[in-house]
C-alpha positions as CSV (number, residue, x, y, z in Angstrom):
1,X,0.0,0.0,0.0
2,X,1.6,3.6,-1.1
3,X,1.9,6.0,1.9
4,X,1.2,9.2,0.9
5,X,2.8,11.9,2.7
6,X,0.5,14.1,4.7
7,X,0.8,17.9,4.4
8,X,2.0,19.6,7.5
9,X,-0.7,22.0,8.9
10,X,-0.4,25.9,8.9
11,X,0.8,27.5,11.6
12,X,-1.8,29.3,13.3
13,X,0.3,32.5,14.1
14,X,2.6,34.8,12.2
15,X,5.6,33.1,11.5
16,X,6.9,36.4,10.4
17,X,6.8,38.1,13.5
18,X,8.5,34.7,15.2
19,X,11.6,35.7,13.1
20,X,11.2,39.7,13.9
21,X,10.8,41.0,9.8
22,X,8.5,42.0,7.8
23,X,6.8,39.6,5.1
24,X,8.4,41.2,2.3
25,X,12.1,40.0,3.2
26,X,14.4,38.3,1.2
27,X,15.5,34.7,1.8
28,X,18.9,36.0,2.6
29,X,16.9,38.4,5.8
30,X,14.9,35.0,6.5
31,X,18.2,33.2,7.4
32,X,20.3,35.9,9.1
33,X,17.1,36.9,11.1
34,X,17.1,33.2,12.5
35,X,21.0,32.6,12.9
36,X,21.1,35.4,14.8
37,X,17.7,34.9,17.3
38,X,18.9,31.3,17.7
39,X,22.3,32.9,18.7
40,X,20.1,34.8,21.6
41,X,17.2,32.0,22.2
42,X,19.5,28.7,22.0
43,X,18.8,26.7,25.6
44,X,22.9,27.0,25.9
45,X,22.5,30.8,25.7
46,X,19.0,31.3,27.4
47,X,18.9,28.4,29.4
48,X,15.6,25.6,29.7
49,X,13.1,28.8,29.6
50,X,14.8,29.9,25.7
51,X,13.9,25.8,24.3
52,X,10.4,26.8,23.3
53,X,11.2,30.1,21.6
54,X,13.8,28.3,20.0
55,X,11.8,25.7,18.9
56,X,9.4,28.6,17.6
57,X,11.9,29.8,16.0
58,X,13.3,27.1,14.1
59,X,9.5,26.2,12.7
60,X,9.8,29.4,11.3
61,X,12.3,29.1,9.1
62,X,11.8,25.9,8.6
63,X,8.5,27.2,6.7
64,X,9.6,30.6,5.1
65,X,13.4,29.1,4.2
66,X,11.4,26.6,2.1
67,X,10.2,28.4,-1.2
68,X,7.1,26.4,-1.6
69,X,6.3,26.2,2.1
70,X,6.7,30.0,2.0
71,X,4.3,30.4,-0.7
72,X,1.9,28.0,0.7
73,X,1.7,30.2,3.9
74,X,1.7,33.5,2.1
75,X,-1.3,32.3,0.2
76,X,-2.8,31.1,2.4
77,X,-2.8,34.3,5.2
78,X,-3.7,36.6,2.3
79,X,0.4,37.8,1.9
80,X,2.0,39.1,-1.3
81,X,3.3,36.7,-3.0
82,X,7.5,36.4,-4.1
83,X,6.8,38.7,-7.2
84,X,5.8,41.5,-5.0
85,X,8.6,41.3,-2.6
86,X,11.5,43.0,-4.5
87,X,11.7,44.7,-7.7
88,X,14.8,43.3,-8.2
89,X,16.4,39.7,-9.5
90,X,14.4,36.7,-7.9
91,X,15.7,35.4,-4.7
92,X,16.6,31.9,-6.7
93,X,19.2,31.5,-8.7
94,X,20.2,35.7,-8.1
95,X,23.5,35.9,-9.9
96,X,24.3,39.4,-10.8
97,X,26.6,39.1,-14.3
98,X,27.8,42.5,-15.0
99,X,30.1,43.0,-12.3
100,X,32.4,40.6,-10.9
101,X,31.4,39.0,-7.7
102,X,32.5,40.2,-4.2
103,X,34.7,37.6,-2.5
104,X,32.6,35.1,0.0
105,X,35.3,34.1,2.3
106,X,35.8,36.4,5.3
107,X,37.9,39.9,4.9
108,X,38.9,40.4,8.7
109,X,42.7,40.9,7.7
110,X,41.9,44.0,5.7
111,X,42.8,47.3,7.2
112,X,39.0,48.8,7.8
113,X,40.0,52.3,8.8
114,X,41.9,52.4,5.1
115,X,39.2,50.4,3.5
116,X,36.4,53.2,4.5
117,X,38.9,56.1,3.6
118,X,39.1,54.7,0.2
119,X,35.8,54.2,-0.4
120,X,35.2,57.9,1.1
121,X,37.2,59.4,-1.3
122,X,35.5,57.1,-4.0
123,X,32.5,59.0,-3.2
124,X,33.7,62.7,-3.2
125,X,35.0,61.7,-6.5
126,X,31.9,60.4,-8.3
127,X,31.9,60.9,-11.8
128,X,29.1,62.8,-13.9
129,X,28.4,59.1,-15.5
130,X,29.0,57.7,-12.1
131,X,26.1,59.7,-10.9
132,X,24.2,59.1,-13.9
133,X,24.0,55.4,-13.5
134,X,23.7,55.2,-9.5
135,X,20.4,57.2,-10.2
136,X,18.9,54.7,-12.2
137,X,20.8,51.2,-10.7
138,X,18.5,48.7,-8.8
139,X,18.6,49.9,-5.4
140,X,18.5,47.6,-2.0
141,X,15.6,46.7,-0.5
142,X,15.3,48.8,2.5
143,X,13.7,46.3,4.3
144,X,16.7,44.2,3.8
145,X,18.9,46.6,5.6
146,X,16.6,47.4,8.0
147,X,16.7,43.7,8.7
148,X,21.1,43.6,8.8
149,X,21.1,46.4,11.2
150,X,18.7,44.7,14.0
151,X,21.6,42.1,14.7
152,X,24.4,43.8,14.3
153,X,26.7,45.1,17.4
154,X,26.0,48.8,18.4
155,X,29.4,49.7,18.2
156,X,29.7,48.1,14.3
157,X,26.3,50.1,13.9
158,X,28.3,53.3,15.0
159,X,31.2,52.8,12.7
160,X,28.8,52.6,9.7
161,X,26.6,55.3,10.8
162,X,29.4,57.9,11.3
163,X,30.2,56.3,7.7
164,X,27.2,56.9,6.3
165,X,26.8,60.4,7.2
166,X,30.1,61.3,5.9
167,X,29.2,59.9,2.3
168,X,26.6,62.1,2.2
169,X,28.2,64.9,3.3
170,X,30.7,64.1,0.0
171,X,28.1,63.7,-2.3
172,X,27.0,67.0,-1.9
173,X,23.8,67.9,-3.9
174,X,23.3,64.7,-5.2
175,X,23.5,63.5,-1.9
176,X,19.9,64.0,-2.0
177,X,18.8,62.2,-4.6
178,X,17.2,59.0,-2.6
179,X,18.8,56.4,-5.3
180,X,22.3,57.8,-5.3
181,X,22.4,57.9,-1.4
182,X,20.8,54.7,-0.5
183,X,23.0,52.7,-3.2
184,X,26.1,54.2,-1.3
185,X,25.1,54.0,1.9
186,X,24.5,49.7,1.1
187,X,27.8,49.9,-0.6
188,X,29.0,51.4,3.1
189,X,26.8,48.8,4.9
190,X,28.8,45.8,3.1
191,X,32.3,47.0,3.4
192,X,31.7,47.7,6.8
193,X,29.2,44.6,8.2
194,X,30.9,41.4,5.7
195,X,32.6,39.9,9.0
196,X,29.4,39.9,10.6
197,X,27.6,38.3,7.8
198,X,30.9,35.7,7.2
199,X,29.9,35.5,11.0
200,X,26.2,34.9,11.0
201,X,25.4,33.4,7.3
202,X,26.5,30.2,5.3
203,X,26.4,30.3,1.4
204,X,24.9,30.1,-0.6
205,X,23.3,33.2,1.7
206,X,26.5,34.9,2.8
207,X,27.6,35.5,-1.0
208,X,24.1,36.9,-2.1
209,X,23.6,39.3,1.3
210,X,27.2,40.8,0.1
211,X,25.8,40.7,-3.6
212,X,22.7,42.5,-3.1
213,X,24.3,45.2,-0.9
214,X,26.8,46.5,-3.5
215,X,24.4,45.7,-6.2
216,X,23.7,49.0,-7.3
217,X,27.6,49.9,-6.4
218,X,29.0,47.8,-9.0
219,X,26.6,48.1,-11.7
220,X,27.6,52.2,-11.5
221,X,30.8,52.7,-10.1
222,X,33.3,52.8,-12.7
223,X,31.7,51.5,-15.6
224,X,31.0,53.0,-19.2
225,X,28.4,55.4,-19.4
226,X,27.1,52.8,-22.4
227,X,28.3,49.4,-21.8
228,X,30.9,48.0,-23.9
229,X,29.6,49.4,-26.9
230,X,29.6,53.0,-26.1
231,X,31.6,54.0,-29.1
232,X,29.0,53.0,-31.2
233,X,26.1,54.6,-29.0
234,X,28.3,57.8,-28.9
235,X,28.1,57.4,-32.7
236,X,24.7,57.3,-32.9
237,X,24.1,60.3,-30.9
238,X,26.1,62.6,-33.0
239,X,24.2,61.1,-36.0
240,X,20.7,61.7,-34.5
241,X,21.7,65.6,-33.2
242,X,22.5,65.8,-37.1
243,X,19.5,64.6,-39.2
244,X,17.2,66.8,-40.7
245,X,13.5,66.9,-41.5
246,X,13.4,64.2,-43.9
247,X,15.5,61.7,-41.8
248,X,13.5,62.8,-38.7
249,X,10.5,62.0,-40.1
250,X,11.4,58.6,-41.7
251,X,12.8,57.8,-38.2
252,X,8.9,58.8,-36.7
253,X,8.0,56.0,-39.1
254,X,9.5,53.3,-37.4
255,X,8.9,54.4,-34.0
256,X,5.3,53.5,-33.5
257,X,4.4,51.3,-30.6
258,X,2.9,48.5,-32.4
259,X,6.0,48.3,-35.0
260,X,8.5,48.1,-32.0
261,X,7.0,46.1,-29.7
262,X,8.1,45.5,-26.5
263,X,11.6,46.4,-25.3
264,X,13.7,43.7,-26.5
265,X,16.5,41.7,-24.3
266,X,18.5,38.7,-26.1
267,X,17.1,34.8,-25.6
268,X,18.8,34.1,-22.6
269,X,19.7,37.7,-20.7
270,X,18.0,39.2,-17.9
271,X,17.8,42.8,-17.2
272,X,17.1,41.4,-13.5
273,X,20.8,39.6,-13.8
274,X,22.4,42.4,-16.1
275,X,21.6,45.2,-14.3
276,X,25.0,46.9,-15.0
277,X,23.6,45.9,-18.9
278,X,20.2,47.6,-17.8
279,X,21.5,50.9,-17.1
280,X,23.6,51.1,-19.5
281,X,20.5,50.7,-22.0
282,X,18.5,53.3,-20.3
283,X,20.9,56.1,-19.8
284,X,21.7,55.3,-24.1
285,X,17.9,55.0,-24.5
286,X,17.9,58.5,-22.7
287,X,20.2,60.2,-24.4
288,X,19.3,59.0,-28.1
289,X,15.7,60.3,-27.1
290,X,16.9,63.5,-26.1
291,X,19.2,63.8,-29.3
292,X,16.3,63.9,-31.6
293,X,16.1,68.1,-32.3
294,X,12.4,68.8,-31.1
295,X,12.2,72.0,-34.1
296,X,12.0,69.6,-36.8
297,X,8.9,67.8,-35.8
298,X,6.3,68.2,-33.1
299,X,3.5,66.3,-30.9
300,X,3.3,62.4,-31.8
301,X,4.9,62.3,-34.6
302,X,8.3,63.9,-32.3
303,X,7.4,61.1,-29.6
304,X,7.5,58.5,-32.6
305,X,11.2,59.7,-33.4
306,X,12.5,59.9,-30.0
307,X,10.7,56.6,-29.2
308,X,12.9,54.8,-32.7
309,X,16.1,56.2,-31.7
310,X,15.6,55.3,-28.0
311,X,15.4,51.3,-29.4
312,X,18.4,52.1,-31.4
313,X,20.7,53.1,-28.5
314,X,19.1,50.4,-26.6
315,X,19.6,47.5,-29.3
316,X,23.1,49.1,-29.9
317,X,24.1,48.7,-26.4
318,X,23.5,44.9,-26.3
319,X,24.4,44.0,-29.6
320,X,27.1,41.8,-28.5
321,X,24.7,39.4,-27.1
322,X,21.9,39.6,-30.3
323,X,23.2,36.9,-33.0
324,X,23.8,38.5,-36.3
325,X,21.2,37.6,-37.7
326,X,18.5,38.7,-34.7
327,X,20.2,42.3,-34.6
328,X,20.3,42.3,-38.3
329,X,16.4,41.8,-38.5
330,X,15.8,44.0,-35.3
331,X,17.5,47.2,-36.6
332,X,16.7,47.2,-40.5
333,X,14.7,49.6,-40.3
334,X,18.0,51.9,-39.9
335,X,19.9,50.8,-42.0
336,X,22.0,52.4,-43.5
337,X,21.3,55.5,-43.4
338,X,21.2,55.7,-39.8
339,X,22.8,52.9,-38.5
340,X,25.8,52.3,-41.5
341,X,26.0,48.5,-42.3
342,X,29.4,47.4,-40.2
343,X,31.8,44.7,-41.4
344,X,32.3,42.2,-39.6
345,X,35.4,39.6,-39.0
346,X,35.9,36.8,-41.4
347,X,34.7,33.3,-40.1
348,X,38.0,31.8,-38.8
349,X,38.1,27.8,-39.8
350,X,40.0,25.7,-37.4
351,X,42.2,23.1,-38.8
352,X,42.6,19.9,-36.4
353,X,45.5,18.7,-35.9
């Protein structure tokens, strides 16, 4: 006789609040928050009166560490569901690709007083495109920081504090722009709290804590305004600030909404991964929009040529990842008057041996 397996019953009380966060955190919150209450609840810290919180405790994650558990329980207590949580990658399988991954094994021997003053100094000397991109880079959750801070020692919590404070006073103006700051100030929170989250977290968790903080860091900081294609974006602009009427309105033509579609990314790419790729495409898409000279056409028909040569600059910026032949089709309808017809490498045969 098959046993089936019974289905565990729902817990009758919030088993957010058991774990002290809020139902929107990440998996990453999920397991620091319960490393660190076991730390404080554990019967060998708390003695026989901490074994039932503990117990409590453990429950907890055991349901919301458990994707499908999770969603069970959100579903069923009328919570939003994982797509609602971030705006960011998905908590599975979050990989960012367009900035090389932050070390996962613990950085105690570094020097932290020189480590801060470099990455002060970083700050004061943002550049325009550095600005630029932090303003439009996927920012952190705040309720994931929010979450870090509740288990970290004050005196840690001082240090990044007095930190923080300074790298806004660096950033000046732009200091109060809400993206720019808060992508800083995680950037802060990561160089300053990784030996607490070596401390408290096992991977794959410790890596993607460390990855989410300096998310919006990396995808900014020292990267080209377009992506690795900016010469041919920069091309672009200068050709679109230099069309007249004609051109203009033959690039209207192409920009209606039902001839472009939506936004296209290559079969296999993620703006949710590539977010260094992301802004790269929207500052380009930006730009190309803004290039378009509003005197030679007005109302819809301007729209309809900003919205074209937005798509340009965006396809242009990932055409390293379309195959010939998909960023061939996708940008005919520039060629070549707009976008001149490039030559590419001959095929190289390999000869075996």
């Amino acid at each position: 006789m098959c046993h089936v397996p019974t289905r565990p019953d729902l817990p009758a009380d919030d088993l957010y609040a058991r774990l002290e966060v809020p139902s929107t955190v990440s998996a990453e919150a999920i397991e620091l928050a319960w490393r660190a209450l076991l730390r404080q609840h554990h019967p060998d810290v708390a003695g026989p009166d901490g074994l039932d919180r503990a117990k409590r405790i453990n429950v907890a994650h055991d349901w919301l560490s458990d994707p499908a558990l999770r969603a069970r329980y959100d579903r069923e207590r009328g919570l939003a569901g994982p797509a609602h949580r971030r705006s960011g990658p998905r908590d599975d399988a979050y990989r960012p690709r367009s900035a090389p991954a932050r070390p996962s094994a613990p950085r105690r021997d570094r020097e932290p007083a020189d480590a801060i003053a470099r990455f002060l100094d970083r700050v004061g000397g943002l550049t325009a495109d550095d600005r630029d991109r932090l303003a439009l880079a996927d920012p952190t959750p705040i309720a994931f920081v929010a979450t870090i801070r509740r288990f970290i020692a004050p005196e840690r919590l001082a240090i990044l504090d007095s930190t923080s404070r300074e790298a806004t006073r660096r950033l000046g103006d732009i200091g109060e722009r809400t993206a720019i700051r808060d992508a800083v100030h995680a950037n802060a929170a990561e160089l300053i709290l990784a030996p607490d989250l070596d401390e408290l977290l096992s991977e794959p968790f410790r890596s993607r804590s460390r990855e989410r903080l300096t998310r919006g860091w990396d995808a900014a900081v020292g990267q080209p305004r377009y992506g690795p294609n900016g010469r041919a974006v920069v091309a672009l602009l200068d050709r679109l600030g230099a069309l007249g009427e004609a051109e203009t309105r033959a690039l209207a033509a192409s920009g209606s909404l039902e001839r472009l579609g939506d936004e296209p990314w290559p079969p296999g790419v993620s703006p949710d991964d590539e977010d260094g790729l992301r802004v790269s495409a929207e500052l380009a898409a930006r730009d190309a929009s803004a290039a378009v000279r509003a005197g030679l056409l007005e109302g819809a028909a301007l729209a309809r040529a900003r919205r074209a040569a937005a798509r340009c600059a965006h396809l242009l910026v990932l055409r390293h990842l379309f195959s010939e032949t998909d960023f061939d089709r996708r940008t005919a309808p520039w060629r070549p008057w707009l976008l001149p017809v490039v030559a590419r490498p001959a095929t190289r045969v390999r000869h075996r041996a």
